[in-house]
N, C-alpha and C positions, 0 to 999 in steps of 0.2 A: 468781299473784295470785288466778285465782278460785280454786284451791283453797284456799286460803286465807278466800276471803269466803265459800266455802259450810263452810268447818269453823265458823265466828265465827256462822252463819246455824244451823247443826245441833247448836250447842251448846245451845241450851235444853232441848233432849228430854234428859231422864234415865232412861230403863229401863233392863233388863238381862236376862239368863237366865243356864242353865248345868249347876250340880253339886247343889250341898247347899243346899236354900231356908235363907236366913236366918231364914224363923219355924217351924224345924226343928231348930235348933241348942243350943241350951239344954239346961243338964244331965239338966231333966226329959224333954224331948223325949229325947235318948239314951238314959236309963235305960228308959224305959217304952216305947222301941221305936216311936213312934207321930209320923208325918210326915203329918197334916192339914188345914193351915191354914184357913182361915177365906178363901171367896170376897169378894172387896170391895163385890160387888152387895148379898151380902143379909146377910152378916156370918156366914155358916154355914160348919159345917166342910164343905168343899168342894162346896160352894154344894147345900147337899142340900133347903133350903127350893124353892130354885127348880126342884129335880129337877136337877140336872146334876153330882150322881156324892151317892157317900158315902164313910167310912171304911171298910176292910174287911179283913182279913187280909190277906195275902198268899201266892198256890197258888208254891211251889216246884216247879219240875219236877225226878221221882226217876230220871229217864234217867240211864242209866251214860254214865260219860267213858271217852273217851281214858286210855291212860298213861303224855302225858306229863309229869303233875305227880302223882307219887308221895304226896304228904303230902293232910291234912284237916287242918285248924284252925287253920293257921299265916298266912292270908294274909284280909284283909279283905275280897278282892273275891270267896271262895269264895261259891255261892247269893245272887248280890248280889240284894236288898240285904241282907239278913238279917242281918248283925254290926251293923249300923244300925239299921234298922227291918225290921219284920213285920206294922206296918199302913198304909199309906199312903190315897189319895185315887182310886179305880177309880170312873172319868168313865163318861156315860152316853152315846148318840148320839153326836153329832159332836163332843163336848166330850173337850178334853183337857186338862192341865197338871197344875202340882204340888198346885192348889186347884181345879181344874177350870174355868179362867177363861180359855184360851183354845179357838180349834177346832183339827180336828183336821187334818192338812196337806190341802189341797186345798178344804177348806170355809173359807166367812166367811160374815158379816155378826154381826147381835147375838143372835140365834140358832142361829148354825154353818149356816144351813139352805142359804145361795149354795155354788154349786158353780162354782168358776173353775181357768183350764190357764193358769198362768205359763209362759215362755219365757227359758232360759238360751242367751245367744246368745257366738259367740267373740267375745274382745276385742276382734281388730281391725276387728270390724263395728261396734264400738260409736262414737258419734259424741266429737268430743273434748271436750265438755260430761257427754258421760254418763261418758266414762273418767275424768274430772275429779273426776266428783261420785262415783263410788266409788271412790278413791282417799282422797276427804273422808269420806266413810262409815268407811273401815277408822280412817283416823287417830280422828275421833270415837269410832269402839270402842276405841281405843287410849287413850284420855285419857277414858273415861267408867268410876267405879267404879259394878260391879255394885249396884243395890240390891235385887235380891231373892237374890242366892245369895253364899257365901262357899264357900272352900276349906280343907280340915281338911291342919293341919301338924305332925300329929302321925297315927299309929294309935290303934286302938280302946282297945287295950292301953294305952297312953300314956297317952289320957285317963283312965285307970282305968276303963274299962268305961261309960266317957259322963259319970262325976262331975264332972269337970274338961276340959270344951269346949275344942278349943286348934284355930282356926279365924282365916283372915286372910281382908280384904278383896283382890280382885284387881279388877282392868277389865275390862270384856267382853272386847275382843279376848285377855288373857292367861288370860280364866277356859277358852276354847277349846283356846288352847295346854296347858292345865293337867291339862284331861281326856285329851289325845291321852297326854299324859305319863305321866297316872295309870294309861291302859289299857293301857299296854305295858311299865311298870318291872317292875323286877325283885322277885321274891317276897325279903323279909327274913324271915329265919328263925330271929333273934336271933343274938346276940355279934353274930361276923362274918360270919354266914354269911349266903349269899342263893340263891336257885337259877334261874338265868337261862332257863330252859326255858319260861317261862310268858312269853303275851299273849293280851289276852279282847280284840283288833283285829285279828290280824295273822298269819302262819302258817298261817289254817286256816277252815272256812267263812264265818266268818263279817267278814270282813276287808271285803268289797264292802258286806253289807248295814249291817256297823258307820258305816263312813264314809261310806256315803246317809244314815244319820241324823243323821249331824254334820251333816253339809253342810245338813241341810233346817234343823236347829235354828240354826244360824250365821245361815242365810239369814233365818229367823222373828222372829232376836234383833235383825239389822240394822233390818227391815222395824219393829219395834216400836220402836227407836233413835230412826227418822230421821222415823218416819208416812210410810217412801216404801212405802205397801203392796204395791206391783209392783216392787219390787227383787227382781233373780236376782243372782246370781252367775256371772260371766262363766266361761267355761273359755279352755284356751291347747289347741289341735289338735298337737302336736309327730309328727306322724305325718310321716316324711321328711323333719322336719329337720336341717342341718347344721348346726346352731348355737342357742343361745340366744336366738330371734329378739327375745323379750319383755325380753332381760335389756338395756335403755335406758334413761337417764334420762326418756323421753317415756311409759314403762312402769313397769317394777317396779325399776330403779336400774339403770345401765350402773355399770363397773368404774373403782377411784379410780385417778387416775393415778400414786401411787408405792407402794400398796400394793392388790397385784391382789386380795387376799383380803376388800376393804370393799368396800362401794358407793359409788358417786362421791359427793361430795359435795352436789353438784346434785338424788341423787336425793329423792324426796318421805321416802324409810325410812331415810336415811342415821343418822338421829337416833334411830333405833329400839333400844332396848336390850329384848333377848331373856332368856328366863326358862326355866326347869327343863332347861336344858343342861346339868349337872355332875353323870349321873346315879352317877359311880365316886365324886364326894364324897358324896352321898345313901347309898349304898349301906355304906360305909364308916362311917359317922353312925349307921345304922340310922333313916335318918331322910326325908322325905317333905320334896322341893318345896315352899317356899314363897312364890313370887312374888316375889323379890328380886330387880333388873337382876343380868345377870351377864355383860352387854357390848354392844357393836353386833351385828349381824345381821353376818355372811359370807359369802361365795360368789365363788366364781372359779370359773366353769362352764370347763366341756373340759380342766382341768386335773387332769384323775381319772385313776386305776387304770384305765391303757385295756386292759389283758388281762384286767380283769373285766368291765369294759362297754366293749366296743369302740365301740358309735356309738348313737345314739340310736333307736329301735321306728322301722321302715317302715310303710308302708300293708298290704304283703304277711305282714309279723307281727300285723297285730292282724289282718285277713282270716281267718289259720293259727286264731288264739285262736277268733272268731267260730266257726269247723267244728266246734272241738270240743264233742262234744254232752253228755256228761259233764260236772254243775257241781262233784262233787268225785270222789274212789275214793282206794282204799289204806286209808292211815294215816290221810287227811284233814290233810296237813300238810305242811310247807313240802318232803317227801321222794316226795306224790303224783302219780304220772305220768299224761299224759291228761287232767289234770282243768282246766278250762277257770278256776276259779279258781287254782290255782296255774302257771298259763301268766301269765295278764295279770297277776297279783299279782310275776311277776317272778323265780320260783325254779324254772321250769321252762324247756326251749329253746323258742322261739317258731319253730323250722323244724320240731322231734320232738315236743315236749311231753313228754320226758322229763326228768325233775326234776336238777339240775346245781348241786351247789353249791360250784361256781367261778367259774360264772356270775352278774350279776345284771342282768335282761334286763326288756323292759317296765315297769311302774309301777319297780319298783326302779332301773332304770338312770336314770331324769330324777332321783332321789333321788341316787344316787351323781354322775349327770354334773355337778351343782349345785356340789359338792364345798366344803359350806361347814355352815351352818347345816340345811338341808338333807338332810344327809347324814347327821344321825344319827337316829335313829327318836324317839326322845323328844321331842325338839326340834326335830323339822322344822316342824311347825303355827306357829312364831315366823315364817317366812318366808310372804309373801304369795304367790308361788308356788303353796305348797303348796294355796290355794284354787284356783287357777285349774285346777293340776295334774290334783286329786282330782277336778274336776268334770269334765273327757274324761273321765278313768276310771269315771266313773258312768255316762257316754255307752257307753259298749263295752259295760259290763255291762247296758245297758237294748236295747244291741240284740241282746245275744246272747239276751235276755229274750223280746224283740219275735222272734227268729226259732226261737227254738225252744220255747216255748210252754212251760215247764215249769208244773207240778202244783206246789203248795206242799210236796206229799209229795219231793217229789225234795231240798231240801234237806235235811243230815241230823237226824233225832230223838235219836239218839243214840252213842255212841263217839266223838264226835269230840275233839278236846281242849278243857281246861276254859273251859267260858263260849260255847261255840260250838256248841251244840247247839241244837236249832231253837226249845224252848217257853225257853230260857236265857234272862236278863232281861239285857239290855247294860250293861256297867260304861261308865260312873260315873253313869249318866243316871237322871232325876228330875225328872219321873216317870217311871215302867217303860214299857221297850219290849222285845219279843221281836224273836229275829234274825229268827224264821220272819216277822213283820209286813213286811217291809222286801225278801223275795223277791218280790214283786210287781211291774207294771210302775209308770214314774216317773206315769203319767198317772193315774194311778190313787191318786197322793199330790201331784199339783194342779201338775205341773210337767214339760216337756216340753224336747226340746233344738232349737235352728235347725234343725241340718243336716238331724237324721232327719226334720223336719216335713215335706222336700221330697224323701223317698225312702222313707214310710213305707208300707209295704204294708197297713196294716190298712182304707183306706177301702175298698180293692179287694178286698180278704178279707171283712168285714161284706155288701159287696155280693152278693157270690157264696154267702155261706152259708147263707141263707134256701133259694137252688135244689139248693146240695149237699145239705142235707138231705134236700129232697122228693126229691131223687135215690134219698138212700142206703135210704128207705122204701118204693121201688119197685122197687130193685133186681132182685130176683127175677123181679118178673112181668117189666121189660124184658130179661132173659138167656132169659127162655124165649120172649118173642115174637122173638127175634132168631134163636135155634132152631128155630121153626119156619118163619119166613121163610126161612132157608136151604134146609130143607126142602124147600117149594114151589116157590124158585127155581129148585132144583135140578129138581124133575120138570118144570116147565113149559120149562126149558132144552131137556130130553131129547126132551119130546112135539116140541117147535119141530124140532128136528135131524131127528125120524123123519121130518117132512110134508115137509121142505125134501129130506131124501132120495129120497121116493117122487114126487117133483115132477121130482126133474130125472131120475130113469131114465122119462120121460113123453117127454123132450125127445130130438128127432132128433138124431142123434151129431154132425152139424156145428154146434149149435145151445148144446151144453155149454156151459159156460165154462172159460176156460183156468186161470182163479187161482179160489182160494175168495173167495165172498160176505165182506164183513167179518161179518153173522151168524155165517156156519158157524166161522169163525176168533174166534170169541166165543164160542161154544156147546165148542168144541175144550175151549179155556180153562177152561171151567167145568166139565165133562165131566173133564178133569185135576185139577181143583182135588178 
């Protein structure tokens, strides 16, 4: 009942975000390459009256790739956006968006100028009002069509090169599912042909910093939805679980009683029909997702391929992931051993960190354990899960962040594979983000996790830095005062030992002592040393 009075309560808000702005879409917009709307403040293209960005080309980065996708010019999302557009809306200061009309993650007010640290905390610390009201959130996104973006169901090609726009509306919540879909399908290469070797998400650097930007844009889209400005996005900890703790009707749907593969009936998502799952009919079509029900949601967890994922990530494998100090090496790909993102990413052993593909271990094994909707890459973003999932997984990667201090240099500039190289702009997003933006810490894009707040070493590190410093400026002169203190110890030890020597041949023979002085057994010592 109250999620329900808060869905009928949150129904009035209408926004959206996502893919393709809708006042980008237009045959002229395609042909002439240019995605700059007009800010709603001041009626400018991307509010350039007010200062807060302008029109501008677009820098493509000429870093060499990887080789694992052999071809040029066959696939839309090559230099994205570029088969699209070539000039878009590049914001100024704290301002960001497709018109430059919002801030940038971690800033607000009406000037981007407030600087605030959200908190994503685990589910089950959330009280049953707040699990309630996100729960009314997601359905809200789920039953609210986008009004500012739409989704292209068709290729560039298709449309004839932008003449003929061929673009559908979707709902918030499916336009998310729609991107995870689009950044990971399969390259079509005409007739029948497709070449499966390609995703600008997933295999390869950039797969952690891809999906912190979902995650922040999801969160940004709710918060605009609902006017709940401090809405986070819960996460789920599965670190040494036996089981599906969360998979309840009082959470994200316990299992129907005659058929294990639904969700109970009872649950809130039971009613949910799921979208761009039928990527071998897509592929087969030569043809591109378009938001069409194509069933209920699935899952029967534990009922997976247990000799490829025999149990669910411990404490002591994500611990293993944390050591590794390497964020990629090798290939840079799902075959990379050592490298700290293909351990947590799930293609590598989390007891070796040698790459194992029979295995599917950390983030991948909650993906396979789910054994449902879940389970396939395209269409796992359709399960609610999947938010909770991805957001531990941002957790691990912010503290592997937090403990080994990396340089922006260390993720890769270039070879890696296509779309994952560091100045690369993220497929399908709009407006442009770089992977390298998003190697950062999360505090640093306005958002912080429970757990680390109450084991985070950075206050005690700030503390101490100011002295390390003046330490490391003096260094030399106290290595040489320490030098020659030794020095002086040493001879005033020796002088001591002579006087105490010629003191006691002074003393009558009954009069010695039987044991040494604790001095002269000190002086011994130092005399040794």
């Amino acid at each position: 009942m109250l999620l329900a009075v808060l869905y009928c309560l949150l129904w009035s808000f209408q926004t959206s975000a996502g893919h393709f702005p809708r006042a980008c879409v237009s045959s002229k917009n395609l042909m002439e390459k240019e995605c700059c709307p007009p800010w709603s403040g001041d009626r400018s293209p991307c509010g350039q009256l007010s200062g807060r960005g302008s029109c501008q080309n677009i820098l493509l980065s000429n870093a060499p790739l990887g080789p694992q996708f052999p071809f040029t010019g066959v696939d839309d999302r090559e230099s994205w956006p570029s088969v699209f557009y070539n000039r878009t809306c590049q914001c100024s200061g704290n301002f960001m968006g497709f018109n430059c009309g919002n801030c940038k993650f971690g800033f607000w007010g009406p000037n981007c100028t407030e600087r605030r640290l959200l908190v994503r905390r685990n589910i089950f610390d959330l009280s049953a009002p707040e699990k309630d009201k996100f729960f009314a959130y997601l359905t809200l996104a789920k039953h609210t069509i986008s009004s500012d973006y739409v989704i292209p169901i068709g290729t560039y090609g298709q449309m004839k090169n932008g003449s003929t726009p061929m673009f559908n509306d979707i709902n918030i919540y499916d336009l998310f599912v729609w991107m995870h879909y689009y950044v990971s399908m399969d390259a079509l290469l005409g007739g029948s042909e497709i070449w499966r070797d390609i995703d600008f998400a997933h295999e390869a650097p950039a797969f952690l910093p891809w999906h912190r930007l979902f995650l922040l844009r999801w969160e940004q889209e709710i918060q605009k939805l609902t006017g709940d400005e401090n809405f986070t996005i819960p996460y789920w900890d599965w670190r040494d679980a036996e089981k599906c703790d969360i998979c309840t009707d009082e959470y994200v749907g316990g299992q129907h009683p005659t058929n294990p593969n639904l969700l109970s009936p009872a649950s809130f998502f039971s009613s949910w029909q799921i979208v761009c799952s039928r990527l071998e009919e897509y592929n087969s079509h030569q043809s591109l997702c378009n938001g069409t029900p194509e069933g209920p949601l699935r899952r029967n967890p534990g009922n997976h391929d247990k000799s490829r994922t025999p149990r669910l990530p411990s404490s002591a494998d994500v611990e293993f992931c944390l050591s590794l100090t390497q964020y990629e090496s090798g290939s840079m790909d799902k075959a990379a051993n050592f490298s700290f993102r293909n351990t947590l990413e799930g293609f590598a052993s989390p007891l070796t960190g040698i790459a194992d593909a029979s295995q599917s271990s950390m983030h991948n094994a909650l993906h396979i354990y789910m054994n449902g909707t879940m389970s396939q890459v395209q269409g796992s973003a359709n399960d609610p899960i999947f938010l909770l999932h991805h957001a531990f997984v941002d957790s691990i990667f912010e503290q592997w962040l937090r403990r080994h201090r990396p340089l922006q240099e260390v993720y890769p500039e270039a070879n890696a594979p296509i779309g994952h190289n560091r100045e690369s702009y993220m497929v399908p997003f709009i407006p442009l983000y770089r992977n390298g933006d998003f190697f950062i810490s999360s505090k640093d894009l306005g958002y912080d996790y429970s757990y680390l707040q109450d084991s985070d070493p950075d206050s005690f590190q700030d503390y101490i830095k100011s002295y390390l410093e003046q330490a490391s400026r003096i260094w030399s002169w106290l290595l040489g005062a320490a030098m020659v203190g030794a020095v002086l110890t040493a001879l005033l030890a020796g002088l001591v030992s002579l006087l105490c020597r010629h003191k006691r041949k002074q003393l009558p023979e009954e009069k010695q002592p039987l044991l040494m002085e604790k001095e002269d057994y000190h002086s011994l010592y130092q005399s040794h040393l």
